[in-house]
N, C-alpha and C positions, 0 to 999 in steps of 0.2 A: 149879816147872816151868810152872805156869801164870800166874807171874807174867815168864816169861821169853818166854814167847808174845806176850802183852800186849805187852811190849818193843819184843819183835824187831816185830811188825805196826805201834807208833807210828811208829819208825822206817823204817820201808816206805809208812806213808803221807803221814809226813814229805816224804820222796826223791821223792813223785809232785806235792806240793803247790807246795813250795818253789821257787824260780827257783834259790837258789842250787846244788840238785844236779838240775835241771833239765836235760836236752840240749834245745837248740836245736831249735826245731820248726817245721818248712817248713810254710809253709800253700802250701794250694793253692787256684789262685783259678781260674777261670774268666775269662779279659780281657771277652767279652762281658760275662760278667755281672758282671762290677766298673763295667765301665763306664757300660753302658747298663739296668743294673737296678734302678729307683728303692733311697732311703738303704733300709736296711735290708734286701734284699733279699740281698744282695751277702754277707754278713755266714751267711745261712739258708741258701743254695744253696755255700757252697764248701766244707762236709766232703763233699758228693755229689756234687763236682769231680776224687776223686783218681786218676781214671782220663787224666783229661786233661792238658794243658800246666803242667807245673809253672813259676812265675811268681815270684822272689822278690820280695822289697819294694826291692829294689835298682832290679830290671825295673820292678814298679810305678810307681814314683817318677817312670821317663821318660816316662811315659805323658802326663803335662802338660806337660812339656817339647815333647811334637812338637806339642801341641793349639795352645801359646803361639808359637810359629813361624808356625803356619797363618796366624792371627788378623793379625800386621803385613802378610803376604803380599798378603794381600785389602787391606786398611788401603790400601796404598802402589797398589794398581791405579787406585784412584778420583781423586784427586787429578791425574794426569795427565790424564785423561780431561775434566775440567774444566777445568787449563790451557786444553787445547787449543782447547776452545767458546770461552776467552776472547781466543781469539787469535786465530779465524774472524773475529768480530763486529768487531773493531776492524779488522782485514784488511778487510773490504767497508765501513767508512765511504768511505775513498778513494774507493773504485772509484764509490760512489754520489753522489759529490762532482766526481769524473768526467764522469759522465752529464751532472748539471745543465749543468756549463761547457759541455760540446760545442753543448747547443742552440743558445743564441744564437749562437754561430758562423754557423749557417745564413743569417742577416739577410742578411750583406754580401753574399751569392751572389746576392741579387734585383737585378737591375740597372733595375728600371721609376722610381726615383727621378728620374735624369736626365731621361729622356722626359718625366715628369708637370713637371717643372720648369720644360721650355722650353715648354709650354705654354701661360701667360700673357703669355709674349714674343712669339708669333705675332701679328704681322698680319694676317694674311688665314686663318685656321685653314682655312676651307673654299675657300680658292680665289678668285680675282679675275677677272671679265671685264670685258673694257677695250674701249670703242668706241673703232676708230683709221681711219684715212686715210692712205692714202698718194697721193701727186701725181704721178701716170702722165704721165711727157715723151710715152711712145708711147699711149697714148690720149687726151691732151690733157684730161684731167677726172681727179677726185679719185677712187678706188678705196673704197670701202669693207669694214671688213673687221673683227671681232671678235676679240679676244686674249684666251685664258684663261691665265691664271697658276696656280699650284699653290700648293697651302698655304704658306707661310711665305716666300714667294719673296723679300721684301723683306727676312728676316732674317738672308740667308746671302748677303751683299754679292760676296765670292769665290765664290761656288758657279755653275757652269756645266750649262744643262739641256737633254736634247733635243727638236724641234721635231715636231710633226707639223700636216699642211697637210690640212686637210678641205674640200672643195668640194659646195654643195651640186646639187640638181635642175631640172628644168624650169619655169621660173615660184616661182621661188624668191630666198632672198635670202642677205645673212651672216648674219643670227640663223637662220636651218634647222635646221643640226645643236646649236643651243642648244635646239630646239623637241625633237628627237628626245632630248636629254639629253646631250648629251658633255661640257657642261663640270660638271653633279650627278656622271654618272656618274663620269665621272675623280674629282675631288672624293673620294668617297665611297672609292671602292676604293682612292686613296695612302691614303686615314686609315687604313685596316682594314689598308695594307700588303703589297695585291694588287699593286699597281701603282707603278714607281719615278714622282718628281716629272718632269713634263715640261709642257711648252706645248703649245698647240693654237693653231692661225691659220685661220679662216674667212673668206677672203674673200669677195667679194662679183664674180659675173660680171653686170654691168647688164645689156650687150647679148647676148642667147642667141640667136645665129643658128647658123650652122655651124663648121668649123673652121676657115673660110677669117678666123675672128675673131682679134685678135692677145692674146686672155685669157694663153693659154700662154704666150705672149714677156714680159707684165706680169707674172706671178707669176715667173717664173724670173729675168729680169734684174730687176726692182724691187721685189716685193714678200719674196721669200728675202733679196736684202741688205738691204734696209728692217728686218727684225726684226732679223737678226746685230748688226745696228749699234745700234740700239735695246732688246734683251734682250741676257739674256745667258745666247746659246745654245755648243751645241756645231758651232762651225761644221767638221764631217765627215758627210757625205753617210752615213755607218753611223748615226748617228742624227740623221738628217733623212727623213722618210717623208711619201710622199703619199697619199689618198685620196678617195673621193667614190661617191655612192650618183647612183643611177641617170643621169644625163647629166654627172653631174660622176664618175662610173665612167668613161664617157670620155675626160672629161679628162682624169683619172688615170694610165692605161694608156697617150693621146697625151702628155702629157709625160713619164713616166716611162721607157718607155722610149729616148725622144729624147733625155733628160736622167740617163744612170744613171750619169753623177760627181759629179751632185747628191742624187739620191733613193737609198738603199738598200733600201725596202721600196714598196710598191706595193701597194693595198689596191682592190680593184672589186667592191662591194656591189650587185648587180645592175643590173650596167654597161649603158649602153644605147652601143654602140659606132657611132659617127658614119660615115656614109657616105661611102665612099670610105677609110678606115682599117684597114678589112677588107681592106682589097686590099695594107696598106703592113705589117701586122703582122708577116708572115713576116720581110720586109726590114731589121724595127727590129729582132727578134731576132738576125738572123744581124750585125746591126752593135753590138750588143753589147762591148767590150773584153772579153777573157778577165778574169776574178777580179771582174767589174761586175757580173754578172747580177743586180737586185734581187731580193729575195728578193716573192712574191706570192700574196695570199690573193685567193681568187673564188667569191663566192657569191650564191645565189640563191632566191628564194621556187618549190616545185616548182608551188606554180599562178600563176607571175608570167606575162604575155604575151611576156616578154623570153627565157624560158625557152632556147627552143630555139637564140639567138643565143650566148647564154651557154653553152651546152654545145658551140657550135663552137667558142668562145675555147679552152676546156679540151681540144678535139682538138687545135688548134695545136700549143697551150703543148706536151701530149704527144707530138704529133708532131716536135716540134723538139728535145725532150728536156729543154724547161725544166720546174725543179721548181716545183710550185705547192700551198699546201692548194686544195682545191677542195670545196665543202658545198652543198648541195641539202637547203633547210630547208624548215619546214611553212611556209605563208604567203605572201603575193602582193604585190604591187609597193605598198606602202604604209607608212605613220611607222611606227605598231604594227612591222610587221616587224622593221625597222632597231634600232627601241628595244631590241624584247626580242633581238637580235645583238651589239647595239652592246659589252658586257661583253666577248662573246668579241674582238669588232673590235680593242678596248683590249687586251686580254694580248697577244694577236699584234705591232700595233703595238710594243709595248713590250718584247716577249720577251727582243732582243738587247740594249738599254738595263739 
């Protein structure tokens, strides 16, 4: 009996030990804690699992399977990501290769080459004054009379320029208006490109009496064709202009307007207006052609002695409805005056040229 005890208990211990009368035994795991519970940990905590997620080893097993998915996922983000930097960088060499060529493009745009070029070809860079003469049938004597030329005059063979007629003052001569500056000033202001190229003619009046003189009839029949033939002006009365400072003011305004299919411009720098022409003024005006009227600048020092004659002129002109500038400047009947004018005298002169 009590070896049948013995028995049957081997037997019974047998059936618990053995695999082969074994039943299959579920463990029970905890996923957190398989996963994330250092070795051995994992192993201690899942008999005090069996309340929760029963997990076979089947399940187990996938658990690397999703981890080894992740892993290429990531893997395959980065590689394109760097592509693309390498494809930026070689993208902007061009564009910077771009850049450099555009500059020097810019060069050809400057056009001052030409200009500095003809420079050493110039003759006369600053302008040429020429003592001349001319042989008065109607005075019977030689006329004297100064010629300024413009820069470059002799280098433009074909080029045509226009003429302006400057007369000087009382007890004066043809070098005057060289004295007050017209031919520096001109000069200076074509360089700088204030002023277009034109000629200046100063004659010379010897005998200064009244008007009963025949100065006017010399300058208009002999000495205007004298240059045309001799330069090479613009023979049209639009750019041919006359002027003159205080008695050659006079003459100015006396030939001009008895002559306005010759002169277009009319210049009287504190005019000293000859007796008995005050009386003919109205007269020259109203015999004007329609579309002749010269155009006319009139000025004067506001402490000149000539003052108040001067300001009659400008009732006329306004009375009659001719258009005129008219300036009343600081300064009195003297060179100084004229000089520091003379710039604006030249724009004017020159406006329509």
């Amino acid at each position: 009996m009590f070896r049948h005890k013995i028995i049957l208990l081997s037997i019974f211990l047998t059936a618990c030990v053995s695999p082969a009368y074994a039943q299959p035994v579920t463990k029970v795991v905890n996923i957190e804690d398989f996963v994330f519970t250092p070795t051995g940990e994992a192993h201690k905590t899942s008999v005090a699992a069996t309340a929760r997620m029963k997990i076979t080893q089947t399940a187990i097993a996938a658990i690397p399977t999703v981890a080894a998915t992740l892993a290429p996922t990531r893997t395959l983000v980065i590689p394109p990501t760097l592509t693309n930097t390498t494809t930026a960088t070689v993208t902007l060499t061009p564009q910077a290769t771009a850049t450099v060529t555009a500059s020097p493009s810019l060069t050809p745009t400057r056009t001052l080459t030409p200009t500095i070029a003809l420079t050493p070809y110039c003759q006369e860079p600053g302008g040429l004054v020429i003592p001349e003469q001319v042989d008065s049938a109607i005075l019977g004597y030689k006329v004297a009379m100064r010629v300024y030329l413009p820069p470059c005059y002799k280098d433009f063979p074909e080029r045509q320029f226009p003429v302006l007629y400057l007369i000087h003052g009382l007890n004066q001569n043809e070098r005057s208006w060289n004295e007050v500056g017209a031919d520096v000033t001109a000069a200076t202001m074509i360089a700088k490109g204030q002023l277009p190229p034109f000629i200046i003619v100063m004659p010379e009046e010897k005998v200064q009496q009244d008007t009963s003189g025949d100065f006017g009839k010399v300058l208009v029949n002999e000495i205007v064709p004298y240059i045309d033939i001799h330069y090479r002006t613009k023979n049209n009365r639009l750019y041919r202009a006359i002027g003159g400072l205080s008695r050659g003011g006079g003459w100015a305004i006396n030939i001009g307007f008895q002559n306005p299919d010759k002169f277009g411009a009319v210049g009287l720098h504190s005019p000293a207006i000859f007796y008995g022409d005050d009386a003919k003024l109205v007269s020259w005006i109203k015999a004007v052609p329609p579309g002749l009227m010269p155009r006319i600048y009139l000025d004067i020092g506001e402490e000149d002695i000539l003052l108040e004659s001067v300001k009659w002129v400008h009732f006329v002109f306004t009375q009659q409805g001719v258009r005129h500038d008219y300036f009343i400047n600081k300064g009195t009947h003297t060179i100084s005056y004229w000089r520091d004018n003379l710039p604006a005298y030249l724009k004017w002169y020159t406006s329509g040229w």
